[in-house]
C-alpha positions as CSV (number, residue, x, y, z in Angstrom):
1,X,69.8,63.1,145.0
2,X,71.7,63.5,141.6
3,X,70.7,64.0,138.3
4,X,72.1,64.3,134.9
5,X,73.8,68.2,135.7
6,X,75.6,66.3,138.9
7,X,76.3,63.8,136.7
8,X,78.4,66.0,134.1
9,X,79.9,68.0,137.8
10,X,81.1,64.4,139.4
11,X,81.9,62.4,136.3
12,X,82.9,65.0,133.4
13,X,86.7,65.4,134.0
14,X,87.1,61.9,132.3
15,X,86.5,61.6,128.8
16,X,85.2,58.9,126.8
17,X,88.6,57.3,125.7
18,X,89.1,57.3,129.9
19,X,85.6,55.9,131.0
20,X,83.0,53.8,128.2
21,X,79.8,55.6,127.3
22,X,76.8,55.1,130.0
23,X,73.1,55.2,129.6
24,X,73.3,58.8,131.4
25,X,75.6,59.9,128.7
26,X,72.8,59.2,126.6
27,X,70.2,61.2,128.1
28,X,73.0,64.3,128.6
29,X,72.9,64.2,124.6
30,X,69.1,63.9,124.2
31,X,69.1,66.9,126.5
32,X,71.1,69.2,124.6
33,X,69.0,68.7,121.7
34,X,66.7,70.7,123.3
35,X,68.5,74.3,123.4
36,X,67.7,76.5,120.5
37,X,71.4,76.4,118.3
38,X,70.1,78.0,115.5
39,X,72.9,80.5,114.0
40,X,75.1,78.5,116.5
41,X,75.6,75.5,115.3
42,X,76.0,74.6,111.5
43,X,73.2,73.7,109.3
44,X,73.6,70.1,107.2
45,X,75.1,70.7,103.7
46,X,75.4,68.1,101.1
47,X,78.3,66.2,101.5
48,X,79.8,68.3,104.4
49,X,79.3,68.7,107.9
50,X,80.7,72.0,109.3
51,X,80.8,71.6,113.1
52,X,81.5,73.4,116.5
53,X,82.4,72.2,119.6
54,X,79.9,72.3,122.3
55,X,82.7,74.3,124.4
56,X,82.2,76.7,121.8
57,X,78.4,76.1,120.8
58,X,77.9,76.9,124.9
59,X,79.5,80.3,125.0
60,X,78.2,81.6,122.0
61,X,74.6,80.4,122.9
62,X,74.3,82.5,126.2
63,X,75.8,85.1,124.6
64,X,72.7,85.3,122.6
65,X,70.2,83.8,125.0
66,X,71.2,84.8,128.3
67,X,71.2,82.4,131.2
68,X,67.0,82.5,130.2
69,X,65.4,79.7,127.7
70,X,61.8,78.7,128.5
71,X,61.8,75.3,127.8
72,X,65.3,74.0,129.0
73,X,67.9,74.5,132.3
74,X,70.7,76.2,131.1
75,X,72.9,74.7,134.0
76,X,73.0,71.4,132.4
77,X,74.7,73.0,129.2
78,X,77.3,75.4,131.0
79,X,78.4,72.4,133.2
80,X,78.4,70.3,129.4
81,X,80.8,72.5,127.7
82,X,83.1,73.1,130.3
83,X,83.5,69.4,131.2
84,X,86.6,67.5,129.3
85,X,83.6,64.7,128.8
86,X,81.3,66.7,126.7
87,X,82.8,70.5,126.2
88,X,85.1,68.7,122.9
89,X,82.7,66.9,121.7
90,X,81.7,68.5,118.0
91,X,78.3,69.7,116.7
92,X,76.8,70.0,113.5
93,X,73.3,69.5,110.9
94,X,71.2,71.1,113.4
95,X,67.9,71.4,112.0
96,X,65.0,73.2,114.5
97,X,62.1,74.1,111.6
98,X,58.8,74.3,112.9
99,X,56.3,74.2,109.8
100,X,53.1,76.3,110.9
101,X,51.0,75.6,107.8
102,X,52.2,71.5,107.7
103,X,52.0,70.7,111.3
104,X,55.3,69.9,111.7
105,X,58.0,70.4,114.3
106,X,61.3,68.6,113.8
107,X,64.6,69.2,115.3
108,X,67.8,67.2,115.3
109,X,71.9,67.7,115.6
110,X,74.5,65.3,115.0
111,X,77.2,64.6,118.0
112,X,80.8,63.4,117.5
113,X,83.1,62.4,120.0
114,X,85.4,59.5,121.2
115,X,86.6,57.2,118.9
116,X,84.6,56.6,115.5
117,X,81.7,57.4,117.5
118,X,78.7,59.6,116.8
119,X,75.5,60.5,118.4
120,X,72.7,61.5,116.5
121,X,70.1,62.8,119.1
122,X,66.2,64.0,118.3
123,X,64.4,66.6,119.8
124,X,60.9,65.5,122.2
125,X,57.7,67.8,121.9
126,X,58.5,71.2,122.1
127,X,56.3,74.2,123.7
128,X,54.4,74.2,120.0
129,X,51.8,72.9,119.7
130,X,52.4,71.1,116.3
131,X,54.6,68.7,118.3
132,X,51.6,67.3,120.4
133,X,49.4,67.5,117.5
134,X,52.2,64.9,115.3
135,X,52.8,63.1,118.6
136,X,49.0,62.0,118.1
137,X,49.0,61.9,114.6
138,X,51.8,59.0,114.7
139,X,48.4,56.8,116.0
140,X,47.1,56.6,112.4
141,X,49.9,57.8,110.1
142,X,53.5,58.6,109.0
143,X,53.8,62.1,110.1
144,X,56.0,64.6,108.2
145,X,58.3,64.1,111.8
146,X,58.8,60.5,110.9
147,X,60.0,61.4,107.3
148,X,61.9,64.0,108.1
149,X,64.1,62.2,110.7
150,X,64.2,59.2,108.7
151,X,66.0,61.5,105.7
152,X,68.1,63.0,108.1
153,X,70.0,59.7,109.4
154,X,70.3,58.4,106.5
155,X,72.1,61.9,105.0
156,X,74.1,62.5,108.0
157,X,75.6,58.6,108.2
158,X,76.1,59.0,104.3
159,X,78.5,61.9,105.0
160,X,80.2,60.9,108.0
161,X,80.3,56.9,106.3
162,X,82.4,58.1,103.0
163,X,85.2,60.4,105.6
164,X,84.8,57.6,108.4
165,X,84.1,54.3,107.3
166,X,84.6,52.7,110.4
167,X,82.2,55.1,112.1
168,X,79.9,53.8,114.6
169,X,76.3,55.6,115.5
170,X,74.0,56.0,118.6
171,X,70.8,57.1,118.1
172,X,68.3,58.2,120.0
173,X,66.0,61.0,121.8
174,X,63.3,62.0,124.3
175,X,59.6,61.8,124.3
176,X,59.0,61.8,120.3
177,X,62.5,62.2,120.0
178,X,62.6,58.8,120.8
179,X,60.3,57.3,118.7
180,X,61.8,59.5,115.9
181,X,65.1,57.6,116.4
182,X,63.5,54.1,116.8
183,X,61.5,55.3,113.6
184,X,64.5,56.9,111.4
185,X,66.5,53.6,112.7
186,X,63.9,51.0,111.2
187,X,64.1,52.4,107.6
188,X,68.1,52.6,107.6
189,X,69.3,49.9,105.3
190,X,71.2,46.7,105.7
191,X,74.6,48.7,105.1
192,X,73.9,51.6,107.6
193,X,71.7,49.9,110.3
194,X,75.3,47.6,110.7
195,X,77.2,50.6,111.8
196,X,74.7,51.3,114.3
197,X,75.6,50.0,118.0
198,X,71.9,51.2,120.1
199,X,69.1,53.0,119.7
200,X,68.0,54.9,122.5
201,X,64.1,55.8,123.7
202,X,63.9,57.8,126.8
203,X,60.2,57.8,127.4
204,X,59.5,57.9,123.9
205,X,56.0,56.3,122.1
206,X,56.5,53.0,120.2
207,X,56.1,53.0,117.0
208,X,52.8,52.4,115.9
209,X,51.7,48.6,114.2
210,X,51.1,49.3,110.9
211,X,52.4,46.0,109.1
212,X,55.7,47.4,107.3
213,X,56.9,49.4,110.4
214,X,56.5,46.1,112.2
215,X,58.8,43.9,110.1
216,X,61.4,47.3,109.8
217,X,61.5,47.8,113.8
218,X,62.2,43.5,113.7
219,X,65.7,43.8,112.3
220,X,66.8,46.4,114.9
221,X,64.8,45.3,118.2
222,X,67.8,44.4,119.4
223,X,70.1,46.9,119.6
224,X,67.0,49.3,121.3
225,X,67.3,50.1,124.7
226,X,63.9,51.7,126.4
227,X,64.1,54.1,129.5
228,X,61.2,55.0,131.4
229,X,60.5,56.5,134.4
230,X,57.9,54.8,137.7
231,X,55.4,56.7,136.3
232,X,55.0,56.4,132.7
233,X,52.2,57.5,130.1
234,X,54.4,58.7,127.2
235,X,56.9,56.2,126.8
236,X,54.1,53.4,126.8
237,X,52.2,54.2,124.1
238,X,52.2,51.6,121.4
239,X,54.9,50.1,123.8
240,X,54.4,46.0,123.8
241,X,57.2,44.9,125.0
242,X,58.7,45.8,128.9
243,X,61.1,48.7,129.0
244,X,65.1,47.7,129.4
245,X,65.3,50.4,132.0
246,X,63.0,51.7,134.7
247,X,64.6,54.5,136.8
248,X,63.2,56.4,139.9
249,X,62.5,59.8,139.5
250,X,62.2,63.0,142.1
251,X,58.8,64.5,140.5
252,X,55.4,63.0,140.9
253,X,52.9,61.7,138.5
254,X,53.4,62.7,134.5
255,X,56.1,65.9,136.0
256,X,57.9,62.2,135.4
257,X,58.2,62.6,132.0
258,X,61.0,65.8,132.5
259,X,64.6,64.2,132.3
260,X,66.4,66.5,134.5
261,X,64.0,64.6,137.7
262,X,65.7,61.1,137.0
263,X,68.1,59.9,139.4
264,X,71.4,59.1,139.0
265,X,73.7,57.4,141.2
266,X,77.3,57.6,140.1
267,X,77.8,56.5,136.6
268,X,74.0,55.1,136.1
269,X,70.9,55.5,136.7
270,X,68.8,54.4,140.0
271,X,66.8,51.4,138.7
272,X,63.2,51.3,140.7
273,X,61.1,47.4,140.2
274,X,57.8,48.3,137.7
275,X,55.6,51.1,136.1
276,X,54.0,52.8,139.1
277,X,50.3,51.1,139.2
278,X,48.1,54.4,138.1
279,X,50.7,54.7,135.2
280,X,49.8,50.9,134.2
281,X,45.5,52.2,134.2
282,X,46.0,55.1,132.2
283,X,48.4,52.7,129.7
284,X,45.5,50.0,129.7
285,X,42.7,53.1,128.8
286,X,44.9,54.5,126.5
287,X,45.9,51.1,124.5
288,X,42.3,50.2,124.3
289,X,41.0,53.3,122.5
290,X,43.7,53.3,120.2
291,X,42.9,49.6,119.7
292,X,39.1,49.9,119.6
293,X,39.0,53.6,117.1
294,X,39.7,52.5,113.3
295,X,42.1,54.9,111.4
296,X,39.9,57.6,110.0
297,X,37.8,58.1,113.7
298,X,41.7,58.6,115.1
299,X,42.2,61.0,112.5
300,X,39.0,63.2,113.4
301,X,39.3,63.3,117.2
302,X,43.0,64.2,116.5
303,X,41.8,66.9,114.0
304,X,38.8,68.1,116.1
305,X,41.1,68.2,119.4
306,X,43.7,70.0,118.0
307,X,41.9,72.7,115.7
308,X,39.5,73.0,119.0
309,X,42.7,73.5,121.0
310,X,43.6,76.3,119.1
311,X,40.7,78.0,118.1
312,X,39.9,78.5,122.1
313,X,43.9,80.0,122.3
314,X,42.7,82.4,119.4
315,X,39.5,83.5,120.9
316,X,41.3,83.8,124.5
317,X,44.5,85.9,122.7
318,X,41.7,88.1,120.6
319,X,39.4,88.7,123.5
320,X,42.3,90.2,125.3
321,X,43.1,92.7,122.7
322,X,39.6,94.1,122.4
323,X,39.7,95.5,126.2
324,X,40.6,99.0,126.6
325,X,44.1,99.5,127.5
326,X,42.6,101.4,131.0
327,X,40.8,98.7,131.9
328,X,43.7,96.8,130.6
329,X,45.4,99.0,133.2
330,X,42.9,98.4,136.1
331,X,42.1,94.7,135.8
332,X,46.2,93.7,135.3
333,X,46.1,91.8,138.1
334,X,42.9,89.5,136.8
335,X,44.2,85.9,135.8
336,X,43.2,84.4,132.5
337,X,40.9,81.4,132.0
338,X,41.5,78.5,134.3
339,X,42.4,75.0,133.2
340,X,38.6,74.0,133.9
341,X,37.3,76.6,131.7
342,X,39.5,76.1,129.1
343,X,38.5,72.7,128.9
344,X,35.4,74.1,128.3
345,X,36.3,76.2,126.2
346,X,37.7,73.3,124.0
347,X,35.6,70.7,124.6
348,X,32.8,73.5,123.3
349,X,34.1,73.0,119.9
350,X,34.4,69.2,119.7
351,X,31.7,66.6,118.6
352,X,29.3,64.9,121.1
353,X,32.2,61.6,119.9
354,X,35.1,63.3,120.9
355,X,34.0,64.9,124.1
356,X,33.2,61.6,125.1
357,X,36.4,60.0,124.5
358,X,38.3,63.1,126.1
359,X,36.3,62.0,129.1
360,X,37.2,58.4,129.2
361,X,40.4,59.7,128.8
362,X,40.1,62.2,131.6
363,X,38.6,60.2,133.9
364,X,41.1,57.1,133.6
365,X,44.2,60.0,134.8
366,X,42.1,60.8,137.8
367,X,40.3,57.8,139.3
């Protein structure tokens, strides 16, 4: 079965003047946004936009990095830049901070190839642990994410607008890279949001009800397209309305979430009927403690969960560099903490509340 690499193996000799852009197209882009082009690709300037072509981006990046990134497949990008689809395409205002002291973690480039068109893709939750934490944070206010990508679109389609003004845009991302682009897309004004043709969410959250988002997200409903996977928790999180596009998926269970398991046959994705029943309980438990928990009790289980979170990685990391380095020596092969103890660990730190709704929680992923 194929996915979004075959996809770029089978399909990337045509370009996009030769063949129109697909909803796979759009995930290859989301991908990319994912390897680390820091020093690679150009940084936004005021009123400029330096670029690279991914042809180029691709060889300089594992010539730093290697054919080994943690977080990402490095096949996908090899077979990108030397494809005629992708390999021309040009790259520039990539922005990767992550913001220790703020929370924050933010990363988005700006994609332009064909005719007019442009892709501006945002990155999902990272390996940090700030991601997750703003992820949960969107539940009961704007995040410093939101803000961020909202400034971002708007600068980048002000420069590109005064060179190109018949420029078009696609937006979109992955996991909170979604709901960053559905987010960033709602507070675009009259003038921009018309040069916009779609906005993508690839198992990204909605964006949460408070009353102004609401009557923003309105005016641009229609132009969003929502991919899921069978088996989604992510992408359905203050999600009312059914997703455009379900697709079938290799992995099992929330392993669903990773884009490289969709499957694609030909030039589109394999469509599969509805959400995978398990995926609609934990949907239903999750809607109704968001629904049921007023504002400040969000923000203090988020708070307590995530500070708990990483005082236990602290304590774990700090514990290991008090032991001797010869029993260091003599105990290497001793694993650390398992999940259950960890949980523990965490849960240790948390108020009799919150351990109670991380059980509700727990319990409605594994009955």
């Amino acid at each position: 079965m194929s996915n979004i690499t075959d996809y770029i193996h089978e399909k990337g000799n045509r370009t996009f003047n030769e063949a129109p852009f697909t909803d796979v197209d759009n995930l290859v882009f989301c991908y990319l946004v994912y390897y680390d082009f820091t020093g690679i690709v150009p940084g936004f300037r005021k009123d400029s936009l330096k670029s690279i072509s991914l042809k180029e981006a691709m060889k300089l990046y594992f010539s730093i990095h290697g054919m080994s990134q943690g977080n990402v497949v490095p096949h996908l990008l090899h077979a990108a830049g030397k494809s005629r689809r992708f390999g021309a395409a040009r790259l520039s205002a990539f922005l990767s901070p992550v913001i220790e002291k703020r929370h924050t973690q933010f990363a988005a480039v700006h994609f332009e190839f064909g005719e007019h068109l442009h892709y501006i893709a945002y990155r999902g939750i990272d390996s940090s642990l700030y991601g997750w934490r703003e992820a949960f944070q969107m539940s009961y206010k704007l995040t410093r994410a939101q803000r961020q990508a909202a400034v971002y679109l708007r600068s980048v389609m002000y420069t590109v607008l005064k060179k190109d003004p018949e420029a078009k845009f696609i937006i979109g991302g992955h996991s909170k890279g979604g709901s960053l682009a559905l987010f960033a897309s709602s507070m675009c004004g009259s003038f921009r949001r018309e040069h916009i043709l779609r906005i993508y969410s690839n198992d990204g959250p909605g964006i949460s009800a408070f009353k102004k988002l609401k009557e923003n997200y309105q005016k641009i409903s229609e132009r969003v397209r929502k991919i899921v996977p069978e088996y989604s928790v992510i992408g359905m999180i203050f999600e009312k309305d059914f997703p455009s596009l379900i697709v079938k998926s290799t992995a099992k269970g929330l392993q669903q979430h990773e884009p490289m398991s969709w499957i694609v046959d030909g030039d589109h994705f394999r469509a599969a009927k509805r959400i995978a029943a398990q995926s609609r309980r934990i949907n239903r438990a999750l809607e109704k403690w968001i629904s049921r928990i007023d504002m400040r009790d969000r923000e203090v289980f988020v708070s307590e969960l995530f500070d708990a979170i990483e005082n236990t990685g602290r304590k774990i990391k700090e514990a290991a560099e008090e032991v001797p380095e010869k029993v260091k020596k003599r105990n290497k092969k001793k694993k650390q903490p398992g999940k259950i103890k960890r949980l523990r660990m965490i849960l240790a730190d948390t108020s009799p509340e919150t351990r109670r709704t991380i059980r509700k929680l727990l319990w409605a992923f594994i009955k």
